[in-house]
C-alpha positions as CSV (number, residue, x, y, z in Angstrom):
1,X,-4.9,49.2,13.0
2,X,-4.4,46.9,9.7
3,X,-4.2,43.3,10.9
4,X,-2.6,40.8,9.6
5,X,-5.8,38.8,9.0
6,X,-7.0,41.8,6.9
7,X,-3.5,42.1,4.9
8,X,-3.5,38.7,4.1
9,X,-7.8,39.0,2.8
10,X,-6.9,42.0,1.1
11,X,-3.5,40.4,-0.8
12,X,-5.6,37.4,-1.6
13,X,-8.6,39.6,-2.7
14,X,-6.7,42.1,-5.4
15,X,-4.2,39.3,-6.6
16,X,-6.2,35.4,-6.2
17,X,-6.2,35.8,-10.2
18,X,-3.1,36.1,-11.1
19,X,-1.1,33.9,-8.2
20,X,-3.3,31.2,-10.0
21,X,-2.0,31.6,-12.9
22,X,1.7,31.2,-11.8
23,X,1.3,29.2,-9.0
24,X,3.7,26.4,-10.1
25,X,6.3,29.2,-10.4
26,X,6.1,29.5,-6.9
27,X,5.3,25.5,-5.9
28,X,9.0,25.3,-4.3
29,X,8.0,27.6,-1.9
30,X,5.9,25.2,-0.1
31,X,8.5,23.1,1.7
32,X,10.2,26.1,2.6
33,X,7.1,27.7,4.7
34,X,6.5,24.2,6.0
35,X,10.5,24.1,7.3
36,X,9.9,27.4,9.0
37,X,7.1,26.9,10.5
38,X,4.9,29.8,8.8
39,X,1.3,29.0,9.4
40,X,-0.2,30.7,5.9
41,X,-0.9,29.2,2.6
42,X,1.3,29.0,0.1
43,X,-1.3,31.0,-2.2
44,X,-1.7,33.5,0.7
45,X,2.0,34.1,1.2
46,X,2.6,34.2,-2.8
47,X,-0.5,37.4,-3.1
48,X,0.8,38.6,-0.1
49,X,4.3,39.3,-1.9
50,X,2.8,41.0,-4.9
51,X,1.0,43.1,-2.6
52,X,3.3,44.4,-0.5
53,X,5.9,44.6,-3.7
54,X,2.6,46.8,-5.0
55,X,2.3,48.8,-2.2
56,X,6.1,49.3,-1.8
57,X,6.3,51.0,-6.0
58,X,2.9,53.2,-5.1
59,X,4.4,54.5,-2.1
60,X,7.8,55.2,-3.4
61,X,6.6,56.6,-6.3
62,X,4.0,59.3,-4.4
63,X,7.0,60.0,-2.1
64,X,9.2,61.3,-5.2
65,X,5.9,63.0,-6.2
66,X,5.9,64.5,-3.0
67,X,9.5,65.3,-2.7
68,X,9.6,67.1,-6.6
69,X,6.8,69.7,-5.6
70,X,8.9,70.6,-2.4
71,X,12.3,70.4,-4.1
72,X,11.5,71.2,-7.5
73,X,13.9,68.2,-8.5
74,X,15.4,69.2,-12.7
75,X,13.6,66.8,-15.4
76,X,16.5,64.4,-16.0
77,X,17.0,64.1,-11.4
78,X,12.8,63.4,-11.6
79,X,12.6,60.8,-14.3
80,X,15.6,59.0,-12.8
81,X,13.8,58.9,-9.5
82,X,10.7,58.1,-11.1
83,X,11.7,55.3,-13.2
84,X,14.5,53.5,-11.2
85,X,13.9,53.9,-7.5
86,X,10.4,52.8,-7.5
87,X,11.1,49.8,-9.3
88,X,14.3,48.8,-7.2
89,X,12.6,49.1,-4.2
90,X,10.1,47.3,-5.1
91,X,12.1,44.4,-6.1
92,X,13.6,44.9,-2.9
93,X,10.5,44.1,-1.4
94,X,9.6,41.2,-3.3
95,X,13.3,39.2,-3.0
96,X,12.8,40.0,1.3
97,X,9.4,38.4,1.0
98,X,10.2,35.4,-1.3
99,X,14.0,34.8,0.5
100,X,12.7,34.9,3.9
101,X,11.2,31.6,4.4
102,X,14.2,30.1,2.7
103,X,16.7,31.6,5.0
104,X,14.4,31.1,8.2
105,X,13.8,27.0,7.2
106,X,17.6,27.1,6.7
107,X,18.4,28.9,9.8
108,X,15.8,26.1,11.8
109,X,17.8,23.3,9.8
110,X,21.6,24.2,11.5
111,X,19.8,24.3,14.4
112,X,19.0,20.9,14.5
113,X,21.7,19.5,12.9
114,X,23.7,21.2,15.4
115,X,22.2,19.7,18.4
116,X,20.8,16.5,17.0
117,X,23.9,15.0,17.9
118,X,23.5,15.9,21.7
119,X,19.5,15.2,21.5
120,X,20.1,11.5,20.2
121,X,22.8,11.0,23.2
122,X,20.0,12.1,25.4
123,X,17.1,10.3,23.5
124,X,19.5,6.9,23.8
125,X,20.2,7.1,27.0
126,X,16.1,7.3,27.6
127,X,15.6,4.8,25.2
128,X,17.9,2.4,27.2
129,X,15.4,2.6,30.5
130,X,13.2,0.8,28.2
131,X,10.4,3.4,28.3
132,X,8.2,3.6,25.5
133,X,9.0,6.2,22.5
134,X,6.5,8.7,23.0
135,X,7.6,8.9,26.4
136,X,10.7,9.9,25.3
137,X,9.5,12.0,23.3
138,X,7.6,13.9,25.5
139,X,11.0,14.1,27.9
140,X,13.0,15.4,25.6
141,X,10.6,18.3,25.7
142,X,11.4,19.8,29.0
143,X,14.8,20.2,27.4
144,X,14.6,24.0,25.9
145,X,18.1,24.0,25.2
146,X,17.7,21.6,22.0
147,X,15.5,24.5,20.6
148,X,13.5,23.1,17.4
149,X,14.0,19.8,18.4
150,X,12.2,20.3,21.7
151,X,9.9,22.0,19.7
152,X,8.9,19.1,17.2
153,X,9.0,16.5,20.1
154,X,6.6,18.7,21.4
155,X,3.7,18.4,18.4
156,X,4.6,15.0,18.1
157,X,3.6,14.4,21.9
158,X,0.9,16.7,20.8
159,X,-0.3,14.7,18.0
160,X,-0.5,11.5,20.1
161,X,-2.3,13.3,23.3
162,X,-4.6,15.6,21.3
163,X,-5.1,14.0,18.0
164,X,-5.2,10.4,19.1
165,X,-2.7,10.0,16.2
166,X,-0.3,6.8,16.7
167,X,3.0,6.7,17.6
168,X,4.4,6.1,14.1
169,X,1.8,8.4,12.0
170,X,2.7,11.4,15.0
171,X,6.1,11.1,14.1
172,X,5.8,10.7,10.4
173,X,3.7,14.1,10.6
174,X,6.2,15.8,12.3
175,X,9.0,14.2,9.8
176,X,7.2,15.6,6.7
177,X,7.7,19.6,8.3
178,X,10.8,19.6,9.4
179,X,13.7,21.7,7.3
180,X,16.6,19.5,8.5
181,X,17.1,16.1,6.3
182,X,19.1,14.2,8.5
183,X,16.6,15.2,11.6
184,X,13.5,13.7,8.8
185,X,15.7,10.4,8.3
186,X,16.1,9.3,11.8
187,X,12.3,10.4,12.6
188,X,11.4,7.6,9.9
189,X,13.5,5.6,10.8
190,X,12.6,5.6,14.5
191,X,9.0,5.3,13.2
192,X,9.9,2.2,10.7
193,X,12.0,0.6,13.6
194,X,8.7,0.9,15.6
195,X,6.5,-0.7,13.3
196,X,8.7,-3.2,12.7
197,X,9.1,-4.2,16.1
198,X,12.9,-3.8,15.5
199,X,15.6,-2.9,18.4
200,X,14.8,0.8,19.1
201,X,17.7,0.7,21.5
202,X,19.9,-0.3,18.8
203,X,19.1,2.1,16.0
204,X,19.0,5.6,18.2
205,X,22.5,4.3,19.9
206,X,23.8,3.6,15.8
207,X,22.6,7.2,14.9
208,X,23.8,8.2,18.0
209,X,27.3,7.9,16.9
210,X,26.9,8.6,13.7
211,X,25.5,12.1,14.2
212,X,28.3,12.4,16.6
213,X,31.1,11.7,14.4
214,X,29.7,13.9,11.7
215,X,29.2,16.6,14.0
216,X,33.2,16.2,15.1
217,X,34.1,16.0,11.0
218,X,32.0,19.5,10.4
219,X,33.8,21.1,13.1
220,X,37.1,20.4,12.5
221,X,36.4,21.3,8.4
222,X,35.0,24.8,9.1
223,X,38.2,25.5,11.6
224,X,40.3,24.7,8.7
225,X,38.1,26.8,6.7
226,X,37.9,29.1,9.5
227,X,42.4,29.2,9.7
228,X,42.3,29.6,5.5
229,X,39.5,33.5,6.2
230,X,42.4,34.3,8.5
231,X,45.5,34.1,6.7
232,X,43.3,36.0,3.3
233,X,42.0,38.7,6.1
234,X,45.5,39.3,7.3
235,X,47.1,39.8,3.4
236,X,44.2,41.0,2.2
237,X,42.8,43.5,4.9
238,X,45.9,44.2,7.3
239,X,49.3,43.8,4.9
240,X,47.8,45.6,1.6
241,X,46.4,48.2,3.4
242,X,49.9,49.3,5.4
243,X,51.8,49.0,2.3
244,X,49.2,50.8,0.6
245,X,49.2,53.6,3.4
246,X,53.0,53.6,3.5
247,X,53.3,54.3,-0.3
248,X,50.6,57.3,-0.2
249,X,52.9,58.5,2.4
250,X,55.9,58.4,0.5
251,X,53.7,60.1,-2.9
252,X,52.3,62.7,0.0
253,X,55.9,64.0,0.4
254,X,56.7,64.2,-3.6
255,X,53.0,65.6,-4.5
256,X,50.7,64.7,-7.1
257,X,46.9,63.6,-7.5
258,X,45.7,60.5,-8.3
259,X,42.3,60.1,-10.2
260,X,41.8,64.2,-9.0
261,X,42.1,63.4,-5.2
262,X,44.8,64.7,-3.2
263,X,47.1,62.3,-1.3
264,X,46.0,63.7,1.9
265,X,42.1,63.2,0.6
266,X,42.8,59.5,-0.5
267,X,44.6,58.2,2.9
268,X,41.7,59.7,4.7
269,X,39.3,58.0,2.3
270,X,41.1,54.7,2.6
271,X,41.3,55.0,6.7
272,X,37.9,56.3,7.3
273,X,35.3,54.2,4.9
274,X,37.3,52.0,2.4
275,X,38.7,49.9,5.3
276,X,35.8,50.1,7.7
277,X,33.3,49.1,4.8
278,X,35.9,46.1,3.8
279,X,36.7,44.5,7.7
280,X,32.3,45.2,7.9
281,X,31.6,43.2,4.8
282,X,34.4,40.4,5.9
283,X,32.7,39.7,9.0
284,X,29.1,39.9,7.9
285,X,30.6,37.0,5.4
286,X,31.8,35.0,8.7
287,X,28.6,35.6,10.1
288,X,26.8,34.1,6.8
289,X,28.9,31.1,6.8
290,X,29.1,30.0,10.1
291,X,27.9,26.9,10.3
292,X,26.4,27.6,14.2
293,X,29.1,24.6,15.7
């Protein structure tokens, strides 16, 4: 079974080369595998992508080749095939692999911005007992509900217990990974206020409220946002489609075609996939934008 130790040797084996010679086409890439917490090198990742987009366009294309000797596709059906769907899937391939640390180091930042505002109320009301901050640290990690939060608390506990780091360079490590900016401010700030020998208590309770606030603002903007989908899905997707329904029902009675489809044909089109596909693709788009509060 291929491993993905010998993927990733083989990827960086047939295609070192030419990632090096467009590696600064690919240099945003970095943060993004940092954010989400993939543990391979941006020069790995980048061969890996032309690989599999390689592997994806020689295996399409041999399928076709193998589907044309059982089929006996005509010329103009095989050099379609051959010329478009190998390349489109390929493409395919290579937009999955470059867009998905983007959209997984995006994913990991509403997380945290989502419960940093419950995580500070937590990490004040530790920091009030006057315990010392990578105690609190390493409290807030028996907290799983907090997700990445709990997570990076955990490798900054980790760089202090197993790396011997400080407390200020564990949690400027920690601060230079993480996807979420306002999560990266208030870790350098925390570690500036420590070095500073400033009022910890203070600052966490300030961002405290801040984060809080925000948090409020956000919500009550996306169920604005949310009453403004509702009112276009009810004209758009409920109204138009009755009146639409009720005038095919009217024509149905005098007769007629309309771009070579029966009325009968077209109502049944309309019920059975143009109105499914449209109320699927509505709320796939209020999956995509919700904001996860």
């Amino acid at each position: 079974m291929l491993s993905l130790d010998m993927y990733k040797s083989a990827s960086v084996k047939v295609f070192s080369g030419i990632v090096d010679r467009n590696m600064d086409n690919f240099r945003p890439l970095k943060a993004h595998l940092e954010g989400a917490g993939i543990q391979i090198l941006l020069k790995t990742w980048v061969c890996m992508i032309f690989f599999t987009t390689t592997l994806v366009y020689i295996a399409t294309l041999a399928s076709i080749l193998v589907l044309h000797l059982l089929f006996d596709f005509s010329f103009f059906l095989f050099m379609y095939l051959v010329t478009l769907i190998p390349i489109l899937l390929a493409s395919i391939a290579f937009f999955i692999f470059y867009i998905y640390p983007i959209q997984k180091a995006k994913s990991i930042q509403n997380e945290i911005d989502n419960n940093l505002p419950f995580a500070l109320a937590h990490m004040n009301a530790i920091a009030s007992s006057g315990i010392p901050p990578e105690h609190m640290f390493d409290m807030l990690t028996d907290f799983e509900e907090y997700g990445h939060i709990s997570n990076n608390a955990k490798m900054i506990v980790r760089n202090i217990k197993t790396f011997g780091m400080s407390s200020t360079r564990a949690i400027d490590a920690v601060a230079s990974k993480t996807p979420s900016q306002s999560f990266k401010q208030i870790l350098t700030g925390i570690s500036a206020t420590i070095e500073k020998g400033g009022n910890l208590v203070d600052y966490i309770n300030d961002m405290s409220e801040k984060a809080l606030f925000e948090y409020s603002i956000k919500r009550e903007k996306y169920l604005k946002t949310l009453s403004t989908y509702a009112d276009i899905y009810t004209a758009l997707l409920v109204a138009a489609p009755l009146m639409m329904l009720a005038i095919l029902g009217v024509m149905g009675i005098i007769g007629g075609e309309i771009l070579g489809l029966g009325i009968n044909d077209l109502v049944l089109i309309i019920t059975w996939l143009v109105l499914p596909s449209l109320n699927a693709s509505f709320l796939a788009f209020i999956h995509m934008t919700y904001p996860g509060i």
